[in-house]
py3Dmol code that shows the C-alpha trace and the ligand (Angstrom):
import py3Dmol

protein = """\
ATOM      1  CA  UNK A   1     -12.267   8.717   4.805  1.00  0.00           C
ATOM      2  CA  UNK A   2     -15.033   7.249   3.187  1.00  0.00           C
ATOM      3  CA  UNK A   3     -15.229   3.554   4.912  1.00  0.00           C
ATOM      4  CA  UNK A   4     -18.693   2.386   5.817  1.00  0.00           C
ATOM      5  CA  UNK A   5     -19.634   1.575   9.419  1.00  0.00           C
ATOM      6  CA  UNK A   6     -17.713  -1.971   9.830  1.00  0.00           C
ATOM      7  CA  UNK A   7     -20.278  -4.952   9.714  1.00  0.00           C
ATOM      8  CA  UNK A   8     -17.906  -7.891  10.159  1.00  0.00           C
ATOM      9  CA  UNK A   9     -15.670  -8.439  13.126  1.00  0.00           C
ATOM     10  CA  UNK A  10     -11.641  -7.289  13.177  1.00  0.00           C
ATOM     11  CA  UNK A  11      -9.569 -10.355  12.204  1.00  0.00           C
ATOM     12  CA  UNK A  12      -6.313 -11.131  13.393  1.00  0.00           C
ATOM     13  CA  UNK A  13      -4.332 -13.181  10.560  1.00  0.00           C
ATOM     14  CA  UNK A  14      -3.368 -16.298  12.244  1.00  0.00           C
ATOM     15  CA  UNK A  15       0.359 -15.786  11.217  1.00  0.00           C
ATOM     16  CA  UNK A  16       0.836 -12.760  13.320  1.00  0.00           C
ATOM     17  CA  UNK A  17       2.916  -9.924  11.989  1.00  0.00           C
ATOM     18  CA  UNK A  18       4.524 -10.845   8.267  1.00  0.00           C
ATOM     19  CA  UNK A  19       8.165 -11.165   8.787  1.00  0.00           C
ATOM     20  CA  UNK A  20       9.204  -8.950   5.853  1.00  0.00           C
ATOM     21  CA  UNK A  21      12.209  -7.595   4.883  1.00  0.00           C
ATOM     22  CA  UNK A  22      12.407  -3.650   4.049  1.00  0.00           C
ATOM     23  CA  UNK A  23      12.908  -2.754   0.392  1.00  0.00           C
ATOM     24  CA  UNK A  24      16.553  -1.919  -0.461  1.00  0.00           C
ATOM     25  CA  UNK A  25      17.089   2.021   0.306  1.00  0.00           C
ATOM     26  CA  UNK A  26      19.341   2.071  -3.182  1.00  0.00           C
ATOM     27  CA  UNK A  27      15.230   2.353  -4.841  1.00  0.00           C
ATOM     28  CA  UNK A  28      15.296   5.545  -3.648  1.00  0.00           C
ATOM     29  CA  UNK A  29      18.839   6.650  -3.756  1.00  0.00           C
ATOM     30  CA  UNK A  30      17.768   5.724  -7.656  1.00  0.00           C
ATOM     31  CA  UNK A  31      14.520   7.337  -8.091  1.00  0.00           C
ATOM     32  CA  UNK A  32      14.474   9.973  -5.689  1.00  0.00           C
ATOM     33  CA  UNK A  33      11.606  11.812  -3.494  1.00  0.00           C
ATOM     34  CA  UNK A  34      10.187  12.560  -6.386  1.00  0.00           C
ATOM     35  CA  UNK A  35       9.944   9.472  -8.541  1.00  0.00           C
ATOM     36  CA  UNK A  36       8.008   8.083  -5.112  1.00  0.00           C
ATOM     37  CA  UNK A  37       5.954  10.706  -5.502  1.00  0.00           C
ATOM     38  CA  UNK A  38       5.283   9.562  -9.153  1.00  0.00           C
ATOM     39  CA  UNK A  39       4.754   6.337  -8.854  1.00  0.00           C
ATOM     40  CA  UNK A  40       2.767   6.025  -6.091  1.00  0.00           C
ATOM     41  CA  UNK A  41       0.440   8.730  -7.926  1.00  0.00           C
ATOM     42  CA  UNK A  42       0.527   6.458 -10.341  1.00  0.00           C
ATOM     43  CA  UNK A  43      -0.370   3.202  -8.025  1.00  0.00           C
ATOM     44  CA  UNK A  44      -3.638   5.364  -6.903  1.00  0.00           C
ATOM     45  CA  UNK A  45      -4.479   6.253 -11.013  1.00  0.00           C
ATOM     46  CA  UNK A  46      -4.793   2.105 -11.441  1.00  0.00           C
ATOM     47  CA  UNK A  47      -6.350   2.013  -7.598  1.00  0.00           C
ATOM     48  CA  UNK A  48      -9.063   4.346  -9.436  1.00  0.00           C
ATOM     49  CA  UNK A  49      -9.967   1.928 -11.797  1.00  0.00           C
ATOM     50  CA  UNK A  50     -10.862  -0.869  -9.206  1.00  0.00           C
ATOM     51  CA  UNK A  51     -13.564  -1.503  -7.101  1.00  0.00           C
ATOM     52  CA  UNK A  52     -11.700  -0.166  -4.522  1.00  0.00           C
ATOM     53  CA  UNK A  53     -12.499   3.334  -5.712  1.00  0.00           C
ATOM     54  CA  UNK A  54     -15.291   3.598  -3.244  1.00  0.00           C
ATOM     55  CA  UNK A  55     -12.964   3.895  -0.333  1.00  0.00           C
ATOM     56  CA  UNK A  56     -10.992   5.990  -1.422  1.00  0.00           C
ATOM     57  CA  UNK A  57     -11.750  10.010  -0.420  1.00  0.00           C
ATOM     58  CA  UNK A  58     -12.621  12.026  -3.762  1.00  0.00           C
ATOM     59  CA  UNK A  59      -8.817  13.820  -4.080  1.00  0.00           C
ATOM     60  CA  UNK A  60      -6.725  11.005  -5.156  1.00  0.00           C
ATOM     61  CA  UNK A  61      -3.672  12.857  -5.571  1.00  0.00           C
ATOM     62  CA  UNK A  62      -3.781  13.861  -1.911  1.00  0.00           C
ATOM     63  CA  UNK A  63      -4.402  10.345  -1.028  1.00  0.00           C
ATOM     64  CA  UNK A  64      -1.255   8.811  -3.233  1.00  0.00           C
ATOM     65  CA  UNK A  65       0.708  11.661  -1.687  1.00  0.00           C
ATOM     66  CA  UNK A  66      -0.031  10.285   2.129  1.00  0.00           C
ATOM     67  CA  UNK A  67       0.964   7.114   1.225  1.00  0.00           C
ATOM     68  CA  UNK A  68       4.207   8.615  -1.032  1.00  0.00           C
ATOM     69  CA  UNK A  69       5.037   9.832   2.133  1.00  0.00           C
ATOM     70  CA  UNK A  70       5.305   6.680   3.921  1.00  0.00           C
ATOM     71  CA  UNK A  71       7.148   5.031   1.279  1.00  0.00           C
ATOM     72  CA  UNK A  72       9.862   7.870   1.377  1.00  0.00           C
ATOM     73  CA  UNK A  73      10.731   6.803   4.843  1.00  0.00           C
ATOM     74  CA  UNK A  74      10.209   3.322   4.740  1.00  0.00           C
ATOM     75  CA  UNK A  75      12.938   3.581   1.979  1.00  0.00           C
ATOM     76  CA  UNK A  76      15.261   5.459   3.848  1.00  0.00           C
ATOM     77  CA  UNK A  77      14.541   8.877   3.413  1.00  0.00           C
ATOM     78  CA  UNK A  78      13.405  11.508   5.860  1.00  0.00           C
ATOM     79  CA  UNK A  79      10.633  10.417   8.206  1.00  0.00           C
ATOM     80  CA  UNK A  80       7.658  12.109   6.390  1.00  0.00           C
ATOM     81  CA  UNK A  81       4.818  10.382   6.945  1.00  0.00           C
ATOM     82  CA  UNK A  82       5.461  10.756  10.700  1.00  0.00           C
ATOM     83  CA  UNK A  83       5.824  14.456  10.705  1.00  0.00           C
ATOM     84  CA  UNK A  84       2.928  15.026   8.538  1.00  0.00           C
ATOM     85  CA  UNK A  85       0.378  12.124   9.841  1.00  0.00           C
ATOM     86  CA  UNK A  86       1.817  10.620  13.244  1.00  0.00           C
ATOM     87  CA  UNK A  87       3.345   7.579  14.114  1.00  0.00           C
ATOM     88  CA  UNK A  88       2.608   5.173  10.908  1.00  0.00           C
ATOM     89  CA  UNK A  89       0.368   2.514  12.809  1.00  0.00           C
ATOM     90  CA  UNK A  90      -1.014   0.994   9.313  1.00  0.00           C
ATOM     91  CA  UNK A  91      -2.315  -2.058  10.275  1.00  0.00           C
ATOM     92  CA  UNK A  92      -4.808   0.138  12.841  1.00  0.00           C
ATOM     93  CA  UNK A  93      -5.309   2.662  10.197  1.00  0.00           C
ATOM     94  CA  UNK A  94      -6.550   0.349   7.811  1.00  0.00           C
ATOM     95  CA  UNK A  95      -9.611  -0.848  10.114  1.00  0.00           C
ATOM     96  CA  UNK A  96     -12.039   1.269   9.002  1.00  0.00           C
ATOM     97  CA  UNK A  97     -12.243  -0.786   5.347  1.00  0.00           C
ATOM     98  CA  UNK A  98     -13.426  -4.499   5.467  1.00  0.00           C
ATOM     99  CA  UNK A  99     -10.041  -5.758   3.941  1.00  0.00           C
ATOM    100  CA  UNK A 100     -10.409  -9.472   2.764  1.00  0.00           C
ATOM    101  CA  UNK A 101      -8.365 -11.567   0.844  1.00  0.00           C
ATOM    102  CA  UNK A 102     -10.203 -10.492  -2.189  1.00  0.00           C
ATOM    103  CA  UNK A 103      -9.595  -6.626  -1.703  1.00  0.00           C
ATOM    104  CA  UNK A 104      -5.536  -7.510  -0.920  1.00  0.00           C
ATOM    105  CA  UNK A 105      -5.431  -8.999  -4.284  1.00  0.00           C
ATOM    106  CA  UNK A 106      -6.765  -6.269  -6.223  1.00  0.00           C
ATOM    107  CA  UNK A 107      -4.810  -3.755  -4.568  1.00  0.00           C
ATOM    108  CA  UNK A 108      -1.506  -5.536  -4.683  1.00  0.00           C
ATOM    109  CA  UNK A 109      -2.182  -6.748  -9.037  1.00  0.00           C
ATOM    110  CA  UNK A 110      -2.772  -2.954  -9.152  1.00  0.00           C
ATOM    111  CA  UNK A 111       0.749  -2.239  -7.246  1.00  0.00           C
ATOM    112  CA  UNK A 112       2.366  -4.825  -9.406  1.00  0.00           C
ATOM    113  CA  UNK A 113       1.229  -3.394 -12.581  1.00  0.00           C
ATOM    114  CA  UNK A 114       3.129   0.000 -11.520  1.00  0.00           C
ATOM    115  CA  UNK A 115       6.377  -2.095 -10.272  1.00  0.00           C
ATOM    116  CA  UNK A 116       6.607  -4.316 -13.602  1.00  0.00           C
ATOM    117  CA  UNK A 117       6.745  -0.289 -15.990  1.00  0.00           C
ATOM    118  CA  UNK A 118       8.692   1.091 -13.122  1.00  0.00           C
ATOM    119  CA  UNK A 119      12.257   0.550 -14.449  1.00  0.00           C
ATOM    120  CA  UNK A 120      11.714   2.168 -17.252  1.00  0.00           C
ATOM    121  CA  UNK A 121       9.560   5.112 -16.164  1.00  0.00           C
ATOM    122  CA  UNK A 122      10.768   6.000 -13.141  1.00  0.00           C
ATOM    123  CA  UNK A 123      14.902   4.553 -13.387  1.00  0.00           C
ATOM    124  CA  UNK A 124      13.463   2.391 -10.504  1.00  0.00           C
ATOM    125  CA  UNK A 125      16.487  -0.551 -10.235  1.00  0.00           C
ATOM    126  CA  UNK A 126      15.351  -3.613 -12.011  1.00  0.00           C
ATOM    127  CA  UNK A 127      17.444  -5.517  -9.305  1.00  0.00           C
ATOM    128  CA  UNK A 128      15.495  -4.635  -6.754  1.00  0.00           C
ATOM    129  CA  UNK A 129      12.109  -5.139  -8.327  1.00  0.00           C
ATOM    130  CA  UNK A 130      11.532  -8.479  -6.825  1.00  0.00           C
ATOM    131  CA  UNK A 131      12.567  -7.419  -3.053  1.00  0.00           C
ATOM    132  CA  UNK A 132       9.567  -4.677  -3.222  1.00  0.00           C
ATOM    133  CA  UNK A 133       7.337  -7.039  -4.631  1.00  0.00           C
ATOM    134  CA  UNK A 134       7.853  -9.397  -1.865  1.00  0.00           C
ATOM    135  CA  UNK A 135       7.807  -6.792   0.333  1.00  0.00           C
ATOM    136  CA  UNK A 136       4.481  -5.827  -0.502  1.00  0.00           C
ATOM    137  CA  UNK A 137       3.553  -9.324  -0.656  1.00  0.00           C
ATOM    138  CA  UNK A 138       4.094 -10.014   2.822  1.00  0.00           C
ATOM    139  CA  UNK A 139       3.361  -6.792   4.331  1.00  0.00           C
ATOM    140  CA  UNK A 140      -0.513  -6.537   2.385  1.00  0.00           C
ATOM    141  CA  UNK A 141      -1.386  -9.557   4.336  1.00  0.00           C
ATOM    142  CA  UNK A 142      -1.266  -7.948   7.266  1.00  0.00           C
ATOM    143  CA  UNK A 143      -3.717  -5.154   6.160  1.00  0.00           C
ATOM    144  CA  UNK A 144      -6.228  -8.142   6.159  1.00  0.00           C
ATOM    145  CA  UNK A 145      -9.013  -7.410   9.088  1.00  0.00           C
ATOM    146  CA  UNK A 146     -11.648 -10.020   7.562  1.00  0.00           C
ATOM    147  CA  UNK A 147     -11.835 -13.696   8.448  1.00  0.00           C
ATOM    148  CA  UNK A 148     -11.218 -15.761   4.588  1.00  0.00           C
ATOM    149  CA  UNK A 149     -14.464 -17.539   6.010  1.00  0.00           C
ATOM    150  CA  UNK A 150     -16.939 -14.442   6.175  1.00  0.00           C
ATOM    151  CA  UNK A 151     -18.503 -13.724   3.138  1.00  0.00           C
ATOM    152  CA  UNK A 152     -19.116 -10.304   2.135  1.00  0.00           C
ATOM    153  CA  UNK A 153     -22.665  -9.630   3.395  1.00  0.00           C
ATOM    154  CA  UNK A 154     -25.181  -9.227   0.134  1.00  0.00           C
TER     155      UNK A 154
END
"""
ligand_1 = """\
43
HEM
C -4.092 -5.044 1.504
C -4.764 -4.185 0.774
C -4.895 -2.711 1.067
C -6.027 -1.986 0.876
C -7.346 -2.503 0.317
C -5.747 -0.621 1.297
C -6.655 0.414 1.294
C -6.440 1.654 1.822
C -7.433 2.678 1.994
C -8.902 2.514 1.608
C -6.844 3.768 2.533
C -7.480 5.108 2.929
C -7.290 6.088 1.855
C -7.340 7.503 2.390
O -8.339 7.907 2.981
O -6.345 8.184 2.193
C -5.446 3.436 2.700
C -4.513 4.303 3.204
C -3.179 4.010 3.246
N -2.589 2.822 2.940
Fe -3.507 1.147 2.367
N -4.443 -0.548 1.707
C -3.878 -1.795 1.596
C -2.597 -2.128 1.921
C -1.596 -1.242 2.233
C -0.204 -1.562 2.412
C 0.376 -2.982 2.300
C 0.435 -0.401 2.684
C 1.879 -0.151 2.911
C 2.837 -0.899 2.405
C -0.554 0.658 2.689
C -0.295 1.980 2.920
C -1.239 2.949 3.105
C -0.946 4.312 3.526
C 0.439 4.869 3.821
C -2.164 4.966 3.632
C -2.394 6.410 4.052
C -2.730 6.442 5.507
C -3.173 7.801 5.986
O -3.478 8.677 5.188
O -3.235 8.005 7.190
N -1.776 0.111 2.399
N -5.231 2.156 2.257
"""
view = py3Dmol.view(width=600, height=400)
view.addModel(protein, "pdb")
view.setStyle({"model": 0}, {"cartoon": {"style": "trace"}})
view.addModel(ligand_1, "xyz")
view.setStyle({"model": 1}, {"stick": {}})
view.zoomTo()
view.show()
């Protein structure tokens, strides 16, 4: 990983754990192991092009295939991540990067960009397009570990 030491205190968000509801498995009945695969390689190609780049280890497509991995299971499929990685834990795994509102927002607009071409290049069910958004919505906010009131220190 390639997170800085931390220079701003872990924040709890006041709401707690998101109350989310898991995609429908039918995304992946749809688009298989593979078309995860695909588009979450292609969720890290638009992650490349934000500022969040510097967080990110060199090997990208290693990366997008860790987090393919979880999305194959949280969809239904085999459990993945877990053999590969451990017990999923993302909210802890997240605490070495200083994850504001700011940095949520850029990584879910980059997410979003995949989901809105995703029907057409990866048969990904237009139906279910707006349950994975809101998943990701609700679930992103609880990858936030920096108070909205600290400022990024200059
Ligand atoms: C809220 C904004 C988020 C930011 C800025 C962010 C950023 C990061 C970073 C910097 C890494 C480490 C990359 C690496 O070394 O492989 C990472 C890993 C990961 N993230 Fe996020 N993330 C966010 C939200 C989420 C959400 C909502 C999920 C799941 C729905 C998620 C799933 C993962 C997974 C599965 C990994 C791989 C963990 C591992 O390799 O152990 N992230 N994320």
């Amino acid at each position: 990983m390639s997170a800085p030491e931390r220079t701003r205190p872990i924040h709890v968000p006041a709401a707690g754990p998101p109350q989310v509801n898991r995609p429908s498995a039918e995304i992946l009945e749809a688009i298989g192991q593979e078309g995860v695969f695909r588009m979450l390689a292609d969720f890290y190609g638009e992650l490349e092009q934000t500022e969040l780049r510097r967080w990110f280890p060199e090997d990208m497509g290693a990366a997008s295939e860790r987090s393919a991995a979880f999305f194959v299971q949280l969809l239904g499929g085999p459990p993945l991540f877990n053999e590969r990685y451990g017990p999923p834990r993302m909210r802890m795994r997240h605490f070495p990067f200083e994850i504001d509102e700011g940095a949520r927002r850029i990584w879910l607009d980059a997410f979003h960009r995949v989901i809105d071409s995703a029907p057409a290049n990866y048969g990904f069910p237009a139906e279910h397009v707006e349950g994975f958004r809101a998943f990701l919505d609700g679930f992103s906010t609880w990858m936030v570990n920096v108070a909205p009131d600290e400022t990024a220190p200059s």
